[in-house]
N, C-alpha and C positions, 0 to 999 in steps of 0.2 A: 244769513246766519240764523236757521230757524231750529234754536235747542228745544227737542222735545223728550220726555223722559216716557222709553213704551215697556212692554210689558216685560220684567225681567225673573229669573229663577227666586227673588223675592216672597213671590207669590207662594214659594213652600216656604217660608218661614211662618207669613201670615197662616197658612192651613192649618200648619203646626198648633196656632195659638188658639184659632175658632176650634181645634178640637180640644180643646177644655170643654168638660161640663159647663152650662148655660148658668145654671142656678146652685154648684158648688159654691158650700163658702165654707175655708178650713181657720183655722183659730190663727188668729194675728196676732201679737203682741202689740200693746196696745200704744195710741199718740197722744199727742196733746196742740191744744192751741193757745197762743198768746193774743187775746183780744185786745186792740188800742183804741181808743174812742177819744177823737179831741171837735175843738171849736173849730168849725169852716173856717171862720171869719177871723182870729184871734190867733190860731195855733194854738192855743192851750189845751193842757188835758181837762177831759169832763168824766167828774165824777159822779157817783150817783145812777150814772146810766141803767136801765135795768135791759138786761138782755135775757131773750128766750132761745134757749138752742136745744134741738129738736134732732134729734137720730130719724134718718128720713128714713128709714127702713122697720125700725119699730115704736117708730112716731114716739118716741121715749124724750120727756123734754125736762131739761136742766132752768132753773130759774136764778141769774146772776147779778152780781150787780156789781161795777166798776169801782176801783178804788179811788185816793187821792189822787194818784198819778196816773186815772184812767185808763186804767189796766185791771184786765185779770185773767188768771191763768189757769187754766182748764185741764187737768190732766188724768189720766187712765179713760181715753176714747177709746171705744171699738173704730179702728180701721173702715171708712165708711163717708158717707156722703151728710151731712149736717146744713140744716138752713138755723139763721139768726134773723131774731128781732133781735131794733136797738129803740127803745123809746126813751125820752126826759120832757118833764114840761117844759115849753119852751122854745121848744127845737122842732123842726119834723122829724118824724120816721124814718127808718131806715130800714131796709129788710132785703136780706141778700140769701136768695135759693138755694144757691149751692155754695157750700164750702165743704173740701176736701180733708179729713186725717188721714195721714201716712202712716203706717208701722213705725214703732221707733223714733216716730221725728212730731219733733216741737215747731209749727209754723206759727208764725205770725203773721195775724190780718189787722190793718189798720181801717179805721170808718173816722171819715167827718162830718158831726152834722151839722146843719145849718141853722142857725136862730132864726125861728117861725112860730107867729103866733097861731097862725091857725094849723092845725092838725092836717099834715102833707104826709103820704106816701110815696117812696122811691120804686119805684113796681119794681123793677129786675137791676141788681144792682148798685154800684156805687153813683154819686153824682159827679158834674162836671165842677169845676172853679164856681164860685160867686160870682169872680167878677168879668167869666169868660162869655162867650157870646148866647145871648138864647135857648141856641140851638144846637150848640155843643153835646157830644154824645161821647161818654166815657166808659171805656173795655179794662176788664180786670183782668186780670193774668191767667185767670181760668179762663174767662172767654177769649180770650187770643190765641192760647198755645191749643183750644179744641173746638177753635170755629170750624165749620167744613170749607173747605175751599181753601185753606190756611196751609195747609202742609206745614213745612218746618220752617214757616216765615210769618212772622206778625204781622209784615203789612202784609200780605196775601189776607189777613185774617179782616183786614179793614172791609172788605167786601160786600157791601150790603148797605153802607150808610148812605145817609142823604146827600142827593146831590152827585156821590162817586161815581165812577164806571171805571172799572177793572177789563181790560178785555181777555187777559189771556190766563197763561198759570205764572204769570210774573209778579214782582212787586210792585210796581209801579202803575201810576191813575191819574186822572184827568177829574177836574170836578166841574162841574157850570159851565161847560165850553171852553175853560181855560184847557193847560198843556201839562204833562206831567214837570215840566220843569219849573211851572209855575205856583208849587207848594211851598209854604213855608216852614220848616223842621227843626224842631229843637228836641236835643235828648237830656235829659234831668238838665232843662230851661239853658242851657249851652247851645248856641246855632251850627249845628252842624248837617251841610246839605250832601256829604258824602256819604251817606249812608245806606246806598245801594250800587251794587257791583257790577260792572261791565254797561255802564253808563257810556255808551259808545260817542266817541269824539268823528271816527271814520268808516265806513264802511257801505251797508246799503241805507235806503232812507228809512225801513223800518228799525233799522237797530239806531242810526242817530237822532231820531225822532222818540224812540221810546221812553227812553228816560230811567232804564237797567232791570237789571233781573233780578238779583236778589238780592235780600238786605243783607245788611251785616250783622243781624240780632240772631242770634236761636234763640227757639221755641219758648225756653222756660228765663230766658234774660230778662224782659220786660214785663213789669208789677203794672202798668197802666197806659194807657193811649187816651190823649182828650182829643177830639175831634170836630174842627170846627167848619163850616161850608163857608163860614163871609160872617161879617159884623164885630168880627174880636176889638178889645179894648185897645187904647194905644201903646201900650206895654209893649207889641210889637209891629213888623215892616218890612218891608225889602223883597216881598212877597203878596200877589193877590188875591189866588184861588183857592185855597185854602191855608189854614194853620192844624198843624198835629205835632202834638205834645206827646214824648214818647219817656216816661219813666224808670230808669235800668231798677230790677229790685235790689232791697235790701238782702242782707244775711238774716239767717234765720235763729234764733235762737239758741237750735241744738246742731251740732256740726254734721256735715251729712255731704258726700262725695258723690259723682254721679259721673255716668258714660252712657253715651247715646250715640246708637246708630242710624245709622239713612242711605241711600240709597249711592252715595256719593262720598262717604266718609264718616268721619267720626268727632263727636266734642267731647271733653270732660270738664269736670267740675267743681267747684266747691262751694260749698254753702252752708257759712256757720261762724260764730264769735270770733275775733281775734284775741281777745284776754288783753289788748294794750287802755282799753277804760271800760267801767263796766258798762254792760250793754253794748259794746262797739260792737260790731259786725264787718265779713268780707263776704261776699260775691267774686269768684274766677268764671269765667267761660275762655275755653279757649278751643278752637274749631279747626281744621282741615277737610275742603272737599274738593276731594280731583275728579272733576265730571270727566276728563277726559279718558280715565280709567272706565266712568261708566258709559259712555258713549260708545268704547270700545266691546264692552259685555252687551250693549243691548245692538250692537251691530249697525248706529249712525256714525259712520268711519268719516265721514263727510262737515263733521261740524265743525272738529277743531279739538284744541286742548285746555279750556278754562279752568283754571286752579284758584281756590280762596282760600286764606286763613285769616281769622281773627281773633282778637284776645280780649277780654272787656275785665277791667278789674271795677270794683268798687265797695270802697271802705266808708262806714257810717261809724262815727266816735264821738258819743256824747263826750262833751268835756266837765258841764254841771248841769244842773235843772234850766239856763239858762242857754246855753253855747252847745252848738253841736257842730263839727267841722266834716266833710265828705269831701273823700278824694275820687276822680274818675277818671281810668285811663281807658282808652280805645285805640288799640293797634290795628291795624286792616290791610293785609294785603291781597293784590291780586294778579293774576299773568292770563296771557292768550296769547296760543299760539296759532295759527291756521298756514298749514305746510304744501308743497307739493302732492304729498300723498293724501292728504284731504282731498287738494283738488281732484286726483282721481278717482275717490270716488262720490265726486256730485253727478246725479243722474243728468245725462246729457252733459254733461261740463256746463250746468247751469252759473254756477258759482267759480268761477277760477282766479277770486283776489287772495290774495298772500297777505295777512294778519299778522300782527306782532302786536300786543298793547299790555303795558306794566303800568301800574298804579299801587302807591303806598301812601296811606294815609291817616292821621294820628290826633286823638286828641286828649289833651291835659287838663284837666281840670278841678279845682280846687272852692270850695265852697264853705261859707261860714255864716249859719244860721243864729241868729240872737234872737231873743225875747226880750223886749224894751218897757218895760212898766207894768201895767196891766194889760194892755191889749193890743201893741203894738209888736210887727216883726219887723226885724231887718236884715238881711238875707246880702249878702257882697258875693260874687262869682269872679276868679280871675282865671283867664283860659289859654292855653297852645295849640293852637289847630296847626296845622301840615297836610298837604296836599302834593306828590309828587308824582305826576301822570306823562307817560311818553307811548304816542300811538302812530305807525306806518303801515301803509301799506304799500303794496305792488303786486304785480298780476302774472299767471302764468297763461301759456299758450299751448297748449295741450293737443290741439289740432295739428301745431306744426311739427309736431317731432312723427316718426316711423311708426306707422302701426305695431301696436303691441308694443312699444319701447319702457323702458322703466318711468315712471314718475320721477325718479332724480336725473333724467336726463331730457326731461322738458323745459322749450325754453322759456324763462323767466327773466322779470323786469321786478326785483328787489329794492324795496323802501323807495317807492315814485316819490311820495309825499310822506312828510314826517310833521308832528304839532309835537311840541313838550308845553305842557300845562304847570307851573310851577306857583304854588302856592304858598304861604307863611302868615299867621294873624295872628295877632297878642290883641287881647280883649280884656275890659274889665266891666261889671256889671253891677248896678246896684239898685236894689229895689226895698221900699218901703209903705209897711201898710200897717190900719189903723184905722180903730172905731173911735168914730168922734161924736157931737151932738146932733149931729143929720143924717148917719150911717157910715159906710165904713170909705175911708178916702187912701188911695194908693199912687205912688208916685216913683219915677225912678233915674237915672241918668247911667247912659251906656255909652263909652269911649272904647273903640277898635281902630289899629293899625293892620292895613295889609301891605301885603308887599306880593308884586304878580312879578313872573320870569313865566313870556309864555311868547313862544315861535312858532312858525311857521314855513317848513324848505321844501320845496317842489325841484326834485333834479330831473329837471327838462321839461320839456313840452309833453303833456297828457291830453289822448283825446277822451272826451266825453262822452254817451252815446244816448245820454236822458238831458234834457235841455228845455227851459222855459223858451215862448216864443221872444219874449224880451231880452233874454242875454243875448250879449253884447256875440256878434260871427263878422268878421272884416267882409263877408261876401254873405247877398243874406240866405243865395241857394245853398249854402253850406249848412249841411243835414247832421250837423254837430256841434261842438262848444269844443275849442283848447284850450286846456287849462297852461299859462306860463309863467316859469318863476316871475318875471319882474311884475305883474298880477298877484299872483297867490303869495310870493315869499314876504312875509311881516314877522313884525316881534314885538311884543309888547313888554317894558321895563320902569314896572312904575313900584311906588311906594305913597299911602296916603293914610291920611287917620279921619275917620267920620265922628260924628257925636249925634248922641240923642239923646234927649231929655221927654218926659213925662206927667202927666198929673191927671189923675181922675176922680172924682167924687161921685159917689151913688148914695142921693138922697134917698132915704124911708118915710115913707109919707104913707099912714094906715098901711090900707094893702098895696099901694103902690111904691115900685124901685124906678128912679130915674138917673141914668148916668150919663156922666157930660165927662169928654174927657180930652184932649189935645197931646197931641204929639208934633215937636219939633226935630227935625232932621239938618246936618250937613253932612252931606256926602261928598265925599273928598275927590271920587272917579269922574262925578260927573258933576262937581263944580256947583252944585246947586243948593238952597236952603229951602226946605220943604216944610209946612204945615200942613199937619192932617188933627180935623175933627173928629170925635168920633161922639156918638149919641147911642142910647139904648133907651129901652122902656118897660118893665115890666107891673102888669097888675094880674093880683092873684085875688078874687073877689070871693073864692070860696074853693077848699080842697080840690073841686070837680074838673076846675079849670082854670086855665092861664093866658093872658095874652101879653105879645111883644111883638118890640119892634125895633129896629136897627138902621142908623144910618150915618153914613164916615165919610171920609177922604181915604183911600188906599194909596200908596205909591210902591212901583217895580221896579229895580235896578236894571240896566240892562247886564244882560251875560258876561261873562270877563271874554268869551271865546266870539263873541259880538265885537265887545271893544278892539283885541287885540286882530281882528281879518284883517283891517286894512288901517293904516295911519289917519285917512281923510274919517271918521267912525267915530265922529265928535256925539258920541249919543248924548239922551239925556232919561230921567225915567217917566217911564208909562205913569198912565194917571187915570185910576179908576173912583168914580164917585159911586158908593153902595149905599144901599134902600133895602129895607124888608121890612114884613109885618106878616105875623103867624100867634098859630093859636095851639094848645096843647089841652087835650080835652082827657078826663078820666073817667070813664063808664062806671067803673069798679075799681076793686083791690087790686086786679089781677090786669087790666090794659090799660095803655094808654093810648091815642093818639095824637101826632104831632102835623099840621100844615104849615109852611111857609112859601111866603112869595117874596118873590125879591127881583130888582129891575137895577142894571148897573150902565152906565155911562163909561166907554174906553175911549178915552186920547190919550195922544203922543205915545201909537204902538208904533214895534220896533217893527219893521220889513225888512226881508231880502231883499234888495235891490237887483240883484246880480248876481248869478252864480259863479261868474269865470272871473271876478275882481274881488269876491267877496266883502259887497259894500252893503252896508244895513245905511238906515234915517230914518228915525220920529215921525213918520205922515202918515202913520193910521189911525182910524177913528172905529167907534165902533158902537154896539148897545149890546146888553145881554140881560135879558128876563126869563125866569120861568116860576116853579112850582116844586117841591117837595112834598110825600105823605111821606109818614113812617106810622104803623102799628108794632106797637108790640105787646105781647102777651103770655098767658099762661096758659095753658087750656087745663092741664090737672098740674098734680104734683109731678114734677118733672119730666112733663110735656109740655113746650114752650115752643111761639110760633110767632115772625117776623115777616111784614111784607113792606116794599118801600117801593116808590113811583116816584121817578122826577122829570118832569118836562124840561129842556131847555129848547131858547131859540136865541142863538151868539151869530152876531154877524159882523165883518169886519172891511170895511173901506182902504183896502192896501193904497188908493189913489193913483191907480195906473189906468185908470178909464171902464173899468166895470165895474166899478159904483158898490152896494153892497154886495157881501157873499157869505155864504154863510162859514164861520170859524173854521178853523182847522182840525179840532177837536172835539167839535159840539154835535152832540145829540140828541137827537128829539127825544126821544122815550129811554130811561132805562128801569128799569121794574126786578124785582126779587120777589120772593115770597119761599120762606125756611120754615122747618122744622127739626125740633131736637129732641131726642127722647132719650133720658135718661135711665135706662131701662132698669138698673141695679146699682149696688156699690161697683161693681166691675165691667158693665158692657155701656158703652153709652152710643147711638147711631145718630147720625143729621144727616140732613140733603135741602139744598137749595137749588129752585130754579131761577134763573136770570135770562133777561132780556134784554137787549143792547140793538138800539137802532143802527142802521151803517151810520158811518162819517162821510165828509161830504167826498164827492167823488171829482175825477179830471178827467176833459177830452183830452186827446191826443191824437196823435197823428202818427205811423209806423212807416219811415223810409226803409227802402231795400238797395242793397249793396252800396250804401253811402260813403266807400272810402275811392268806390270807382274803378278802373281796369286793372289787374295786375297786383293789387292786395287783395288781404283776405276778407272774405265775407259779411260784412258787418251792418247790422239793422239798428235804426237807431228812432226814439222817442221824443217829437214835439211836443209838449205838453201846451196848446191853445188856449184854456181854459180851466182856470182851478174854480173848486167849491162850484159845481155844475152838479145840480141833483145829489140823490145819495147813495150809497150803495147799498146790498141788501142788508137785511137786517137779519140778529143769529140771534138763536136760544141755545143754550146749553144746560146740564144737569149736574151737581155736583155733590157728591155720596161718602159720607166718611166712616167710619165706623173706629170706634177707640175701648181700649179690653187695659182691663188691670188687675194685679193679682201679689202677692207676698208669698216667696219663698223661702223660706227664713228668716234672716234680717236684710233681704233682700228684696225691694220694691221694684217690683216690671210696669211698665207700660210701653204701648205700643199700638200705633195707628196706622190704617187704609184708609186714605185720602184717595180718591179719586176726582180727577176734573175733567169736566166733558165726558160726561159715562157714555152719552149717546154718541160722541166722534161728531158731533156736529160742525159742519163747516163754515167760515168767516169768512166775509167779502173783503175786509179790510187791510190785509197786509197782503201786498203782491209785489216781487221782483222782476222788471225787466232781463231775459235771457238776450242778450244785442246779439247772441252769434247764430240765433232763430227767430228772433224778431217775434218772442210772443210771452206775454206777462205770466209768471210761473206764482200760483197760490200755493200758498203753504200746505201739508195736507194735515185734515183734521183726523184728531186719533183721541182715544181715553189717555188723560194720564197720571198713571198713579203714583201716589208717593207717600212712601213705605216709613215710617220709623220706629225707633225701638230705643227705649233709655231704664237705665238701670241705676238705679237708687240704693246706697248703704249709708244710713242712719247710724252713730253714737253715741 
């Protein structure tokens, strides 16, 4: 199922827009901004602040300074691009490039700064948590919805940090040799892992291995991403290759409606007060995109018909100076279809499985922020997550009907195999933090119930025609694997409540931060009581530079679709012990750079045991070390430039007799290096190059006519040896270009994202063809992706 998006009549809308004059500017009605300025560590507002805001276009600068309640409000802007200084003794700096006014509209940007005695610089940007890991890297909302590479998805936009590798134009990544299943996700601090679509349960192994296509955010939903590669605080768990923190935004002060196009559909919007207290605010997104309309205009008749819609509400209502309550709802659905007449047109009848997979999935939540004295907060979350996923397949025979016959008259083998995935969790969540007489100390306790309904029906006996040497054949010249119900058919029907508790202190000592922190776990699925350490270190001896270090207990749940293969599937979870130490050096105003190393310890990974019983067990072992750089900088005013390098070397002991190998998802090099130039209030271009070493590769072994005299045709795949050498390694180029403009009281934008400008080809993703007997690679192509959103302020 290889979705690619190729060149479609899109391409005159865009023409249309690059014929604008370059350097046109017609008189706008003018914006304004709401600045908020509070304490990192306290939540409180900070007053006093003085801030410098500066018209990047006639270097024209306003001199301000925050009220009581940390606020102030700036209004009659030229329409145009703005950087801010935030300085107060006491604190570090703060200074953010780029900020946008709109025609007509009132935004609001929030900054927290951090108590610092010595005079710090934030080079590009907001910062991460205080009390998140080191090396945490935090995207504003402008650098997410106009990263290149990003198209109309946030995490597409995540593309470039440390440690990541992105391979294609999907959402989904792998970090340090871990798997994309293996991140940790919260959206406004609520866990929710469904938050990318067509997360494939069946199909080939590049779709059940990926880890989904796209998210469920648009472009302009999410105010912030924290970004962590390993070492986070005990606050969280249940996950080990990374942690990312994904913030829906607030409403904005002045009310303002919006509709945006894509190549695929369309979202609207809302964004502006409620008038139910004052200051409250809503947030609507709500979205439709039927790729399968567009797969049908760009002429891939072959993919299928994936449809998504999602809705995201969110409401902020201060209650007093003290209480603020935020409600979040997320609706999400999704459908695929894949038909006969697909199968007709795969070249060769490479693909001839019959698809069918629906998933809805929802979450609720409710949030009540306090202010407790002077310096304490305490924050309660109570949540409804819902998950209701059912996927089948079956296959068609395309060979066997009359030359030339209709595609509805080929014969087919409908819903072989069916999984329903049935999900339900009530959570509640409580955290609290607080500067005391050693620094600031946070603690929390988390109570969740879930409840799984998840099955498994195989109607009849399925041959296989891709097979480990290890799976189980009654005869071992038998050049196949059969899958049978009394095998495959399971159900899993459980109900359990987990608990966790928390506590971290981060002593300040001169310039040194040391945090020591413990997390206690029961996990109710797999029966176990779990302690994890966690340690940090930071010393800052002088503005120029910083070092740190990191080192924990991590633990991994296994999968619920692990649990539920087979009844004998008594898992338990992985256990990773993490180490780092890095350093963050400041030449100037204008760069930083960042190194880290880090070496980790896996046991009790989870294996396939068996493909045709679908039995997993706890007997792998493992090590993972590498390296991260990241630079980043400015080179002029709105010429900014990013490169990042991360070595890994992940190796894994499945315990089957070939000893180490190297990970399933780890790779040696992966490398970036970007630039953005923001060329006006209205044209802004970037392009990144990336490099991506292959993944590790498999021998195999190709039988011909394996089902023998008198059936049909069929080639089928020993696979001998996994994690054998690598496969080749790809560079690709990635080019975006973003145009803005006011017509009326109406605000356009619109973006050319291209990915892989060059069509560069990837060794990494191939399907065996069994009715040719020869591994079919995806084909490399540009692809662009096109948007357009329309903005009316009042």
């Amino acid at each position: 199922m290889s979705w690619h998006l190729r060149e479609v009549s899109w391409w005159t809308l865009w023409a249309l827009l690059i014929g604008f004059p370059l350097f046109t500017h017609a008189q706008e009605a003018p914006g304004a901004l709401t600045i908020i300025v509070k304490n990192q560590n306290t939540d409180r507002p900070l007053s006093t602040v003085q801030i410098s805001l500066t018209e990047r276009e006639t270097g024209v600068t306003q001199s301000l300074e925050t009220d009581s309640e940390g606020r102030v409000v700036v209004d009659q802007l030229d329409p145009g691009l703005y950087s801010v200084n935030l300085a107060k003794s006491g604190f570090a700096s703060a200074f953010e490039p780029s900020v946008r006014v709109v025609t007509r509209k009132n935004i609001k940007i929030e900054f927290e700064l951090r108590e610092q005695p010595i005079e710090e610089v934030v080079v590009l940007g907001q910062q991460a948590e205080v009390l998140a890991s080191p090396s945490s890297t935090f995207l504003d909302r402008e650098a997410l919805r106009g990263a290149v590479g990003g198209g109309a998805d946030p995490l597409l936009s995540l593309d470039g940090l440390p440690g990541l590798a992105s391979a294609n134009e999907f959402a989904s990544f792998s970090v340090r040799g871990r798997g994309p299943r293996d991140n940790l996700l919260f959206v406004d601090e609520f866990p929710f892992d469904k938050a990318v679509h067509f997360d494939a349960t069946l199909g080939e192994e590049e779709d059940v291995g990926g880890g989904g296509r796209f998210s469920i955010f648009a472009p302009n939903v999410i105010s912030g991403a924290e970004f962590s590669p390993g070492g986070w605080g005990p606050a969280y768990g249940g996950r080990a290759a990374s942690l990312l923190k994904l913030d829906v935004a607030d409403g904005n002060p002045s009310p303002s409606a919006s509709l945006r196009l894509d190549l695929a559909g369309y979202e609207v919007g809302y964004d502006g007060p409620t008038g139910i207290t004052d200051d409250s605010t809503l947030l609507v997104s709500a979205r439709r995109l039927d790729f399968g309309q567009l797969f049908e205009t760009i002429e891939e008749l072959d993919i299928g018909d994936p449809v998504i819609r999602d809705v995201i509400v969110k409401s902020v209502n201060p209650i007093n100076d003290y209480n603020t309550v935020e409600v979040l709802l997320i609706d999400t659905h999704e459908d695929y279809t894949r038909d006969v007449f697909n199968v007709a047109e795969s070249p060769n009848f490479e693909d001839t499985a019959l698809q069918d997979a629906e998933q809805d999935s929802d979450l609720y939540g409710l949030t009540l922020r306090s202010l407790v004295g002077d310096t304490a907060v305490l924050t309660n979350k109570v949540y409804y997550r819902s998950s209701d996923k059912i996927s089948s397949e079956g296959e068609a025979f395309p060979e066997q009907a009359p030359e030339g016959a209709s595609p509805s008259d080929y014969p087919v083998r409908e819903d072989i195999i069916t999984v329903g995935e049935e999900e339900t969790e009530i959570g509640w969540r409580s955290d609290f933090e607080t500067l005391n007489q050693w620094g600031v100390f946070n603690g929390g306790l988390q109570v969740t119930q879930v409840e799984l309904d998840y099955n498994t029906v195989l109607d009849g006996d399925w041959i296989r025609f891709v097979y480990d040497q290890n799976d189980f054949r009654p005869d071992p010249n038998q050049r196949y694997i059969v899958l049978t119900p009394e095998n495959i058919n399971s159900s899993l029907n459980r109900k359990e409540t987990s608990y966790a508790g928390y506590v971290e202190q981060v002593f300040e000592v001169g310039d040194w931060d040391f945090g020591t922190g413990l997390r206690l776990e029961r996990d109710g699925f797999t029966d176990e009581n779990l302690a994890s350490p966690r340690f940090s270190v930071n010393w800052r001896p002088n503005n120029a530079v910083r070092y740190f270090a990191t080192a924990g207990l991590f633990y991994q749940s296994p999968r619920y679709l692990e649990l539920a293969a087979d009844e004998s599937n008594d898992l338990k979870n992985e256990k990773i012990t993490h180490s780092s130490i890095g350093v963050e050096y400041f030449p100037n105003y204008n760069w930083s750079i960042l190194t880290e190393a880090y070496y980790q310890i896996l046991d009790d990974l989870v294996v396939d045991q068996d493909r045709a019983d679908g039995t997993f067990d706890n007997i792998g072992e493992g090590t993972s070390y590498g390296v991260d750089f990241v630079v980043n900088g400015t080179i002029t005013e709105g010429l900014y430039a990013t490169a990042t390098y991360s070595y890994n070397d992940a190796v894994v002991d499945r315990k089957d007799g070939r000893g180490d190998v190297a990970a399933e998802f780890s790779r040696k090099h992966v490398a970036t290096l970007g630039l953005t130039w923001e060329i006006n209030d209205r044209w802004k271009v970037a392009a990144r190059y990336k490099y991506l070493s292959g993944r590790p590769d498999d021998r195999f072994v190709i039988y011909e006519d394996v089902l023998g005299p008198g059936e049909p045709l069929r080639y089928s795949k020993e696979i001998t040896e996994t994690s054998v050498g690598r496969k080749s390694g790809s560079g690709s180029l990635n080019a975006r270009v973003d145009y803005r403009r006011a017509f009326g009281p109406v605000d356009l934008t619109a973006f050319l994202d291209v990915i892989n400008v060059t069509a560069t080809s990837s060794s990494d993703d191939t399907e065996f063809d069994y009715r040719r007997g020869v591994e079919v690679k995806d084909d490399a192509e540009a692809e662009p992706l096109i948007g357009l959103r329309l903005d009316y302020a009042w």
